[in-house]
C-alpha distance (Angstrom), angle and dihedral (degrees) to the residues before:
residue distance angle dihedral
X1 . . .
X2 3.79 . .
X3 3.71 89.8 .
X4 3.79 98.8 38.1
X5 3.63 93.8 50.7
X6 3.84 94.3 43.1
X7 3.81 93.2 50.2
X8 3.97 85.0 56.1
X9 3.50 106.1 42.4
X10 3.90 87.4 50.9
X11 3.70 81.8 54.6
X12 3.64 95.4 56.5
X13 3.72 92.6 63.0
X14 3.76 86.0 83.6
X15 3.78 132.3 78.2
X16 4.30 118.7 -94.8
X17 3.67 135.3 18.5
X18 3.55 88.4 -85.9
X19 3.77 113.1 82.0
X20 3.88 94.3 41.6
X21 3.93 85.7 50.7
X22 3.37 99.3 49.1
X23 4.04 91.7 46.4
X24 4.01 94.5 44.5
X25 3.98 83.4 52.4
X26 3.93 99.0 45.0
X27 4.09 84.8 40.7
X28 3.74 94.8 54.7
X29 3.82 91.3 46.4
X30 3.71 99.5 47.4
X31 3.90 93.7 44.6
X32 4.43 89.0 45.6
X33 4.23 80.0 49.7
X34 3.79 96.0 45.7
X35 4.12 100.1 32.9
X36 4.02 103.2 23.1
X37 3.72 114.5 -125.4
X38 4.36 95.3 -9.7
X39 3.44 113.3 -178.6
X40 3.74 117.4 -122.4
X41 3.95 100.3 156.3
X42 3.46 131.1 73.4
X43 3.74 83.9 -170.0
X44 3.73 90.3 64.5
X45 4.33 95.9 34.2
X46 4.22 82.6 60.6
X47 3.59 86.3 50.5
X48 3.72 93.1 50.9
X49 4.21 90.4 46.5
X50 3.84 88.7 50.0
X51 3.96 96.8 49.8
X52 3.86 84.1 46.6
X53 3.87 92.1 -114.6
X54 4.01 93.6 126.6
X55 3.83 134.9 43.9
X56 3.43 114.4 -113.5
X57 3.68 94.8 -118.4
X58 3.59 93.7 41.0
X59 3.97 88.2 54.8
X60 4.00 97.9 45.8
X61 4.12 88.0 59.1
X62 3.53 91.2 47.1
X63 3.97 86.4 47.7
X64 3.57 87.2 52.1
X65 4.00 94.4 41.1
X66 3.70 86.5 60.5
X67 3.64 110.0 49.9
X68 3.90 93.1 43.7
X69 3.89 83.1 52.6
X70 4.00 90.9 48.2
X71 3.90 86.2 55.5
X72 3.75 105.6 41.9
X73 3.77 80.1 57.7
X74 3.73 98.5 39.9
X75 4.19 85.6 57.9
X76 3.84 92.1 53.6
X77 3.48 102.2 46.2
X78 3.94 87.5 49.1
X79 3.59 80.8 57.9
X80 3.28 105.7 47.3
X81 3.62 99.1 35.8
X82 3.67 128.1 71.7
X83 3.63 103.3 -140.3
X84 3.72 107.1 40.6
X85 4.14 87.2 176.9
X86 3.55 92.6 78.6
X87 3.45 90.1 56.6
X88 3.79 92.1 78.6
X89 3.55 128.0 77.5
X90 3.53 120.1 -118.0
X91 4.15 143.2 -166.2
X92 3.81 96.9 -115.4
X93 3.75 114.7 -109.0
X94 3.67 94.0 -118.0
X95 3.61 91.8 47.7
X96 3.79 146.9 68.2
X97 3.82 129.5 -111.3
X98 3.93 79.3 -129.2
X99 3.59 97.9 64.0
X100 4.03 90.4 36.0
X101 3.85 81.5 54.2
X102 3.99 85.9 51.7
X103 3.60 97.9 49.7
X104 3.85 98.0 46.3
X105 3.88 88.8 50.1
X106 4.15 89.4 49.2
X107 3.65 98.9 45.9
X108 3.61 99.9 33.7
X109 3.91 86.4 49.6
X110 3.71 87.7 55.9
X111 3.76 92.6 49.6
X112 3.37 98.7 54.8
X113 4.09 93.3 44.6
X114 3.17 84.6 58.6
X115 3.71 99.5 48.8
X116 4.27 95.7 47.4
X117 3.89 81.6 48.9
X118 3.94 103.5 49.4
X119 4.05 88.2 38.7
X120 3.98 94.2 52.7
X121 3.73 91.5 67.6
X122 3.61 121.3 82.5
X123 4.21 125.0 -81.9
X124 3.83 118.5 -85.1
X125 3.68 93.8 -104.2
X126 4.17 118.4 -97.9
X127 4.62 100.7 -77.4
X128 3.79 94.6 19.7
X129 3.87 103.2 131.4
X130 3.91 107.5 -119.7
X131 4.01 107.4 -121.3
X132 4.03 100.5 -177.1
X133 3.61 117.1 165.3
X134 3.97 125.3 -129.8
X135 3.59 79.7 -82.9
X136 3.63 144.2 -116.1
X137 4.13 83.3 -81.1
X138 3.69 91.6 73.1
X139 4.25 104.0 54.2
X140 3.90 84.5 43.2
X141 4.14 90.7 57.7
X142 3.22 102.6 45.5
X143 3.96 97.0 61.2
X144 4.21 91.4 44.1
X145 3.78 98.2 34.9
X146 3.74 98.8 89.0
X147 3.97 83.1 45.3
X148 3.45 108.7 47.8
X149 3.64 103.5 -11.6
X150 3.33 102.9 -100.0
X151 3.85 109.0 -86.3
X152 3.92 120.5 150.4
X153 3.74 85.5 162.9
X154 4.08 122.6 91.3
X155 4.08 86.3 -172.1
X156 4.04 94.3 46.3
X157 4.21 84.6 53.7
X158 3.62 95.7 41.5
X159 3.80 100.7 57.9
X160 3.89 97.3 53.0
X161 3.74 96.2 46.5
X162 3.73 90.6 55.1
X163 3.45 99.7 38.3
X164 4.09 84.8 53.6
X165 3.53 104.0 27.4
X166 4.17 96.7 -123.6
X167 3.04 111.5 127.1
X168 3.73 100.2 165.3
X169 4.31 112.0 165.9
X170 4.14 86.0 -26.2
X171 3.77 85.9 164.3
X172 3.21 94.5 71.4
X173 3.90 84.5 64.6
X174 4.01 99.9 56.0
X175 4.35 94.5 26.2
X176 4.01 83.8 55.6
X177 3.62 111.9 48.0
X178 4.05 98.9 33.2
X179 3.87 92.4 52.3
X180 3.60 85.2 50.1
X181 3.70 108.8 38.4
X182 4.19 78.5 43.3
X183 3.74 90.6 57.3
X184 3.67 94.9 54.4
X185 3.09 97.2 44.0
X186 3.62 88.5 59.4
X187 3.65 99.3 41.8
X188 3.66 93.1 47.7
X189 3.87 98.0 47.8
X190 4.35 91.4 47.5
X191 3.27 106.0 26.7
X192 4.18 109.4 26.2
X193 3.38 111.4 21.3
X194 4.25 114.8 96.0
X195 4.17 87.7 -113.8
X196 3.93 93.3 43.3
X197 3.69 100.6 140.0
X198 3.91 137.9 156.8
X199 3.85 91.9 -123.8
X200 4.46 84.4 62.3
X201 3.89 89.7 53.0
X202 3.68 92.0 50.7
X203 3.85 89.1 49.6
X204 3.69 95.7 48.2
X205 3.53 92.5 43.3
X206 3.88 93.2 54.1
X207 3.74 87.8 37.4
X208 3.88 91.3 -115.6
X209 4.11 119.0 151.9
X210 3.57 100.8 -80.0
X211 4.03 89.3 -166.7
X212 3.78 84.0 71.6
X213 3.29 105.3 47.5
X214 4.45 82.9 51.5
X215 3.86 90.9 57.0
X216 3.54 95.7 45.1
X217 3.79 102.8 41.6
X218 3.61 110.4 80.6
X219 4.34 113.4 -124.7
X220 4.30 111.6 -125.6
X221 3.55 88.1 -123.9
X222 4.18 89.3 58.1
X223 4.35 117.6 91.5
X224 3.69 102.4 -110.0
X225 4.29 104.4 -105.5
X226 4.06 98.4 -125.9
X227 3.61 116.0 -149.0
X228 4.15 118.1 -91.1
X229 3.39 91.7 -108.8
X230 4.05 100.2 59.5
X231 4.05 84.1 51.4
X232 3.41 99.4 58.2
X233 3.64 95.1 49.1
X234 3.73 118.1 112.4
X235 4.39 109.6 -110.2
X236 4.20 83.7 -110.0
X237 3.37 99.1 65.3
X238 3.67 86.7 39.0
X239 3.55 96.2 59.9
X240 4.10 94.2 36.9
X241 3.87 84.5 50.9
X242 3.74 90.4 53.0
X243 3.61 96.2 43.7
């Protein structure tokens, strides 16, 4: 997170939502090819806890991990930029903090579709060279940035506005991205995904172990297991059975 968000706020020194989209996209990639699947979004780590992909300890120290990452590199870029304002994102003057809310919640629902989709597949096998796009982070910004700036990121909020002090609709910036990386979480995990069954929403919704009820649900695309019995009967009886 410390190196995500400090790649992008050195971004946002320049002019447009261009630059900073392109460099949040090619930083995501190049950290996901160097470190696996890292974490860099509390948005996305709620998402995880509320599809019951994370322990709820586990989860809290990443929640922690990030922010304190988000502000170590919040105080250097103040310091090595010279205009730490821009830094912060903002509700556009000519807009709303509703339709900033709206954009955050579209885009970073898209984001994080796209990340429970790419990281169901299997691994890129041990020496395959990692080709990663700038990311699906960079499309999504350009569209909201003159909006809402173009945040999808709780932590990469957070650390400007308490390294400055402005804290100007910052709701908008948590409220936005966790419904939305929530709600695809959810839609991807019971309605999209291959295992996407009404016996997993039960168990998430009653917080039961949703692992359990995958291993013990049988897929559509599985043969049906027929009991002992019904093998070891003769094809006869089978076929008088049927009849």
């Amino acid at each position: 997170t410390l190196i995500f968000t400090g790649v992008v706020l050195g971004a946002s020194a320049a002019p447009g939502p261009l630059v900073p989209a392109l460099a949040g996209g090619l930083a995501a990639g190049t950290l996901s090819c160097a470190l696996g699947a890292p974490q860099a979004n509390p948005a996305l780590t709620l998402a995880l806890l509320c599809t019951h992909k994370l322990g709820a300890l586990r989860g809290a120290a990443v929640l922690l991990a990030q922010c304190a990452g988000a502000v170590l590199a919040a105080a250097a870029a103040r310091l090595a930029l010279p205009d730490d304002a821009r830094m912060v994102t903002r509700v556009s003057a000519a807009g709303t903090a509703g339709q900033a809310l709206c954009w955050e919640i579209f885009a970073t629902f898209q984001l994080v579709l796209t990340t429970f989709a790419t990281t169901n597949h299997e691994a890129v096998p041990t020496g395959t060279p990692c080709l990663w796009p700038p990311g699906p982070a960079s499309p999504d910004l350009l569209p909201q940035g003159p909006f809402s700036g173009g945040s999808m990121n709780p932590a990469r909020s957070l650390g400007p506005a308490i390294v400055t002090g402005i804290w100007d609709d910052h709701w908008v910036y948590w409220v936005g991205p966790v419904l939305g990386a929530v709600l695809a979480g959810l839609c991807y995990e019971f309605i999209f995904a291959p295992g996407a069954s009404r016996e997993k929403l039960c168990a998430c919704l009653t917080c039961r172990d949703v692992t359990l009820v995958e291993t013990t649900t049988p897929s559509p695309s599985s043969p049906s297991t027929a009991p002992l019995s019904a093998a070891r009967t003769p094809p006869a009886s089978q076929g008088q059975g049927m009849a």
